[in-house]
C-alpha positions as CSV (number, residue, x, y, z in Angstrom):
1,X,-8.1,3.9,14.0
2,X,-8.1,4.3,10.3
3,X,-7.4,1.7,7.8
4,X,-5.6,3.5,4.4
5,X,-7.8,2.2,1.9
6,X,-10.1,3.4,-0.8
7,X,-11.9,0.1,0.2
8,X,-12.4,0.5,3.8
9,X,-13.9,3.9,2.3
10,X,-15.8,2.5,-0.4
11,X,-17.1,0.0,1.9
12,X,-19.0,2.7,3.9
13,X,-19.6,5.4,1.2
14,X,-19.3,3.4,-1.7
15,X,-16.7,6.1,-2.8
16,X,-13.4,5.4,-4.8
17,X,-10.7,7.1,-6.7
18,X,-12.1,5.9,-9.9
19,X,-9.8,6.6,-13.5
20,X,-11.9,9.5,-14.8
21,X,-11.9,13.0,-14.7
22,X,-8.9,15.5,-13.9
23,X,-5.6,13.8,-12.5
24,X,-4.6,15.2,-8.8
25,X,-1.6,14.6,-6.7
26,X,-0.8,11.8,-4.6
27,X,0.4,11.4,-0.9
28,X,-0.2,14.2,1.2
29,X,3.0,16.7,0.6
30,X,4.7,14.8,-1.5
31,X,6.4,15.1,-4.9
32,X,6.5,13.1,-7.9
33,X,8.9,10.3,-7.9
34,X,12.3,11.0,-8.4
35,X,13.0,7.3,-9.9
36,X,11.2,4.1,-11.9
37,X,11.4,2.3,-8.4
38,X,11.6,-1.7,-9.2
39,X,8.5,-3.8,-8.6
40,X,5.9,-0.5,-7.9
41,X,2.2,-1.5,-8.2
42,X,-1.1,-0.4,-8.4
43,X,-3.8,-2.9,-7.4
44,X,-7.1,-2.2,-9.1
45,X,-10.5,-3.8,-9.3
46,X,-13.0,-3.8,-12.1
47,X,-16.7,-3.5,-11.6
48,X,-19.2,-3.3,-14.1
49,X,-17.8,-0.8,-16.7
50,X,-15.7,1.2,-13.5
51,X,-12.2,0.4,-13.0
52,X,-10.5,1.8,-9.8
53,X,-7.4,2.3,-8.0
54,X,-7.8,0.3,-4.7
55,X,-4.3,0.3,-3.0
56,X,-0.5,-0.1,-4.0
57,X,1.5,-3.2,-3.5
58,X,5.1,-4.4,-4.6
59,X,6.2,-7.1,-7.1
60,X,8.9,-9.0,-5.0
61,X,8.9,-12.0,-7.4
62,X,8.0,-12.9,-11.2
63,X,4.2,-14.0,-10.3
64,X,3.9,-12.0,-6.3
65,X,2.6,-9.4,-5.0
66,X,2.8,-8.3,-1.2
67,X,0.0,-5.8,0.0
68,X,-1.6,-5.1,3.0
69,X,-4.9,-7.9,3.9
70,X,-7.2,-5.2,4.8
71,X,-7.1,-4.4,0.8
72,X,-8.6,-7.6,-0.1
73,X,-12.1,-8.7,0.0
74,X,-13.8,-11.6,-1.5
75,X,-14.2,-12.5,-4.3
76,X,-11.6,-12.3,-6.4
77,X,-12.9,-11.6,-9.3
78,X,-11.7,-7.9,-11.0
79,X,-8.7,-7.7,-9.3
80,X,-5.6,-6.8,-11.3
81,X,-2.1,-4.8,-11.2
82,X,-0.5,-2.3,-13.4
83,X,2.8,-3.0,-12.8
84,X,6.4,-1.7,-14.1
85,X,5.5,2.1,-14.6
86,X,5.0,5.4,-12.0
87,X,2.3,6.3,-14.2
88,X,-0.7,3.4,-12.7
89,X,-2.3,3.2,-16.0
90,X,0.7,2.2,-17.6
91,X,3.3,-0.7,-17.4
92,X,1.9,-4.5,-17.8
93,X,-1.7,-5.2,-16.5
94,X,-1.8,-9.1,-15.3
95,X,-4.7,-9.9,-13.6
96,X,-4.8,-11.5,-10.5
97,X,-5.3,-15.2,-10.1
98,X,-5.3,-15.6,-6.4
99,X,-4.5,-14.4,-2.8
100,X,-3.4,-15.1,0.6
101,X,-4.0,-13.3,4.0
102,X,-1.6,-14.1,7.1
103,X,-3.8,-16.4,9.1
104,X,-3.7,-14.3,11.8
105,X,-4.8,-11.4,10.5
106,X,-7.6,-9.7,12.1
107,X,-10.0,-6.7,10.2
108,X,-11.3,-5.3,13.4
109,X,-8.0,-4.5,15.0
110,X,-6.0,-4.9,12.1
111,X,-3.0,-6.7,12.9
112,X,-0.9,-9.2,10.8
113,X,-2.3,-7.2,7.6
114,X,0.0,-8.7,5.0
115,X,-1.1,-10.5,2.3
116,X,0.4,-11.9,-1.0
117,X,-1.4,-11.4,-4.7
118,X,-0.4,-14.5,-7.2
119,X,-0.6,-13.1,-11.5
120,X,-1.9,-15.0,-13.3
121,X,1.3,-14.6,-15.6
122,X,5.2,-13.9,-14.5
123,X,5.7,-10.2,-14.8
124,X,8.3,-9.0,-16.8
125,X,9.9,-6.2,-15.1
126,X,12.6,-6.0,-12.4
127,X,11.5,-7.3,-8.8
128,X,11.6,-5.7,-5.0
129,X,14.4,-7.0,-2.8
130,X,12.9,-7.3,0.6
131,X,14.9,-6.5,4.0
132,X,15.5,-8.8,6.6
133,X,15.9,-5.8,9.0
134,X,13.8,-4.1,10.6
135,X,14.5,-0.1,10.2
136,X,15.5,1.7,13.4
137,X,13.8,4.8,15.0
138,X,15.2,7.7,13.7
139,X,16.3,5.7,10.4
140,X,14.3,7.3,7.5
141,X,12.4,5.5,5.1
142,X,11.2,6.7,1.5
143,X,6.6,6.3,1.4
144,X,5.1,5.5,-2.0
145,X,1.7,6.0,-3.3
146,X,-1.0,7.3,-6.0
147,X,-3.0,8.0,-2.5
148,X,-4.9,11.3,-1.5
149,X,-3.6,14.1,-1.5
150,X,-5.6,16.1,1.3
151,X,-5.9,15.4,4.6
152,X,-8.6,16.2,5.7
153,X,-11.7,13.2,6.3
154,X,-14.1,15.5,4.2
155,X,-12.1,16.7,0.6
156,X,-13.0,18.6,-2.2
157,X,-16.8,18.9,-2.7
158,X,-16.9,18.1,1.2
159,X,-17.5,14.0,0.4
160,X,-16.3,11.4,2.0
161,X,-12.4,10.5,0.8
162,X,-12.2,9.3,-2.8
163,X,-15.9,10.2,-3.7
164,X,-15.4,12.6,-6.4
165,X,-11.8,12.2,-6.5
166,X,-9.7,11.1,-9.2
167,X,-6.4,8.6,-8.3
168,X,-3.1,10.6,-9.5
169,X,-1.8,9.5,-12.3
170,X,2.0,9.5,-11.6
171,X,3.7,8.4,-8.5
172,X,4.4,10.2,-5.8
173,X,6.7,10.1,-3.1
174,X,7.7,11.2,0.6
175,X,10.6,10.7,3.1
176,X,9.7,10.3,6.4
177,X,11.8,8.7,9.8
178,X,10.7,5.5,11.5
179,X,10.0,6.6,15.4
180,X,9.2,4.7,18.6
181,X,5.7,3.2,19.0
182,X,4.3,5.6,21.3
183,X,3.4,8.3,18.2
184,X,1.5,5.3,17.1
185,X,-0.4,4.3,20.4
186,X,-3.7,5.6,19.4
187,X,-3.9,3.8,16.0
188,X,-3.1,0.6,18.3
189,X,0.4,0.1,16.7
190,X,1.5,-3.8,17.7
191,X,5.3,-3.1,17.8
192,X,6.4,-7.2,17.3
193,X,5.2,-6.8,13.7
194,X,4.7,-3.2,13.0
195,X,6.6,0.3,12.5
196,X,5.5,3.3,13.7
197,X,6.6,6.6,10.8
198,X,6.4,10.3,12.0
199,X,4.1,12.0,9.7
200,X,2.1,15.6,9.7
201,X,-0.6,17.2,7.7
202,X,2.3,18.4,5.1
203,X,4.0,15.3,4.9
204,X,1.9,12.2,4.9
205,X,0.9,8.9,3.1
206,X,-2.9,8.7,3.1
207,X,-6.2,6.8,1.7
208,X,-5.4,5.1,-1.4
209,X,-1.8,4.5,-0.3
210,X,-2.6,1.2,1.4
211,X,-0.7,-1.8,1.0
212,X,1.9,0.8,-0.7
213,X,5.8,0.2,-0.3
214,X,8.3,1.8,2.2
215,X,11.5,1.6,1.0
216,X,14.7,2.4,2.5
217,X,18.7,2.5,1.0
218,X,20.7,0.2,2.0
219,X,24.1,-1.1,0.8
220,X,23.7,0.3,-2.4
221,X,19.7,-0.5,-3.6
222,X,16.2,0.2,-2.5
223,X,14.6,-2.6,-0.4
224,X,11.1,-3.1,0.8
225,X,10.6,-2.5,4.2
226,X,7.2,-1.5,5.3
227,X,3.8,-1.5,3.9
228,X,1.5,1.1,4.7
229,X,-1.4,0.2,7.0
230,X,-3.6,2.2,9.1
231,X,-3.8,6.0,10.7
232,X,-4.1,7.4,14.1
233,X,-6.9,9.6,13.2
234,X,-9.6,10.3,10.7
235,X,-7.3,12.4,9.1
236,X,-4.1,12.1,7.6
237,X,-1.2,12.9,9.3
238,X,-1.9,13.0,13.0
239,X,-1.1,10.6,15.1
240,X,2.0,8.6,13.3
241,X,1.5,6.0,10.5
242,X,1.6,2.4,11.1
243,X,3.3,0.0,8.5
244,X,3.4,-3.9,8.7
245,X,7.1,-4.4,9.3
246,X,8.2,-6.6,6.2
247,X,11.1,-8.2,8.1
248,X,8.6,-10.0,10.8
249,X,7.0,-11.7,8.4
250,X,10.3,-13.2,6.0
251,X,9.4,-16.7,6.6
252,X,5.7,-16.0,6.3
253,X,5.9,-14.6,3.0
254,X,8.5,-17.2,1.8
255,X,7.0,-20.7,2.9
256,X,3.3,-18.8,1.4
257,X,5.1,-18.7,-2.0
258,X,6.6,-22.1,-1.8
259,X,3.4,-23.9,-1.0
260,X,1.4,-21.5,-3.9
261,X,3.8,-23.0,-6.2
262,X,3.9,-26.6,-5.1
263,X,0.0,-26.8,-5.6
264,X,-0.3,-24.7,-8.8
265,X,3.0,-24.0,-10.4
């Protein structure tokens, strides 16, 4: 298995896709974003004088953010969002006051990874519609990023992902179909909560992308309906790409923000 994250990276290698340098791509075969897709962000973290692009998430109300868990560690100090712009440097940057994992969520096999980011201040751009579907196989969905754009385990001056690496600047984008959860068996997909998306080496979300949106059309707007999780393989690509399935966890993410705002409006 492979969690998505510059962090599960960083945690290892102490690598990131830190704002310096030359800009690159972003997800593996993609193209730059076609549209200013409502609520698109880019969670960061500060430390010492470094800031970094950690993983993507989505506005879906005035003060919340929904990520993936396995993008949050403790403690919460330096985290933040760009939010409101495809370019991650740009838009509003609210920092972020607190955050809540699914109780259930578990790092090792990595199920239940959803977790909600409060601002410290309402945002002022457009919000996220969430689904209350879940997509079917052979339904395609849209995959959002500022993620790596190579494949491979080993990229660039043959370090590990991120190390050396500079975060794209400007969104980027991929459309790719749900499919059933056997492509996903070997990244240990858990079908009640998750989606499985057919990917290759040419058409891919990857590290960096975590916690990102997957959005899909329906009746008339973009919706949120996936957020991107973990890989079959080392690499990018192989294996199918497992998302947390939005739509499972509707009430979760609804009774979370009720009780947030009942204790600290």
């Amino acid at each position: 298995m492979r969690l998505r994250s510059i962090i599960a990276c960083a945690v290892a290698t102490i690598g990131a896709l830190v704002i310096s340098g030359v800009p690159a791509a972003g997800i593996v075969g993609g193209t730059q974003a076609t549209e200013n897709y409502a609520g698109i962000v880019s969670i960061g973290r500060t430390q010492g004088d470094v800031r970094e692009h950690w993983c993507g998430g989505t506005l879906i109300a005035p003060r919340y953010v929904v990520t993936t868990a396995h993008c949050l560690w403790e403690p919460l100090s330096g985290y933040y969002v760009h939010v409101g712009s495809n370019n991650r440097t740009a838009g509003e940057r609210i920092n972020v006051a607190a955050f809540w994992s699914n109780a259930k969520f578990d790092r090792d096999k990595e199920h239940f990874d959803i977790a909600l980011l409060k601002l410290e201040h309402p945002a002022s751009g457009p919000i996220m519609p969430l689904t209350n579907r879940r997509p079917l196989p052979g339904e395609w969905i849209r995959l959002l990023g500022w993620g790596q754009t190579c494949p491979q385990w080993t990229c660039k001056d043959g370090s590990a992902p991120g190390a050396n690496q500079t975060a794209p600047y400007d969104l980027k984008q991929v459309d790719r179909p749900v499919t059933g959860p056997e492509t996903c068996y070997s990244a240990n997909v858990w079908t009640e909560q998750e989606l499985c998306v057919d990917v290759n080496q040419q058409a891919s979300s990857c590290y960096g992308d975590s916690g990102g949106p997957a959005i899909q059309w329906l009746d008339g707007r973009w919706v949120l309906v996936g957020l991107d999780g973990r890989g079959g393989a080392k690499e990018c690509g192989i294996n199918g790409v497992t998302y947390t399935d939005v739509a499972a966890f509707g009430r979760w993410i609804t009774d979370t923000m009720a009780k947030a705002d009942a204790v600290n409006p």
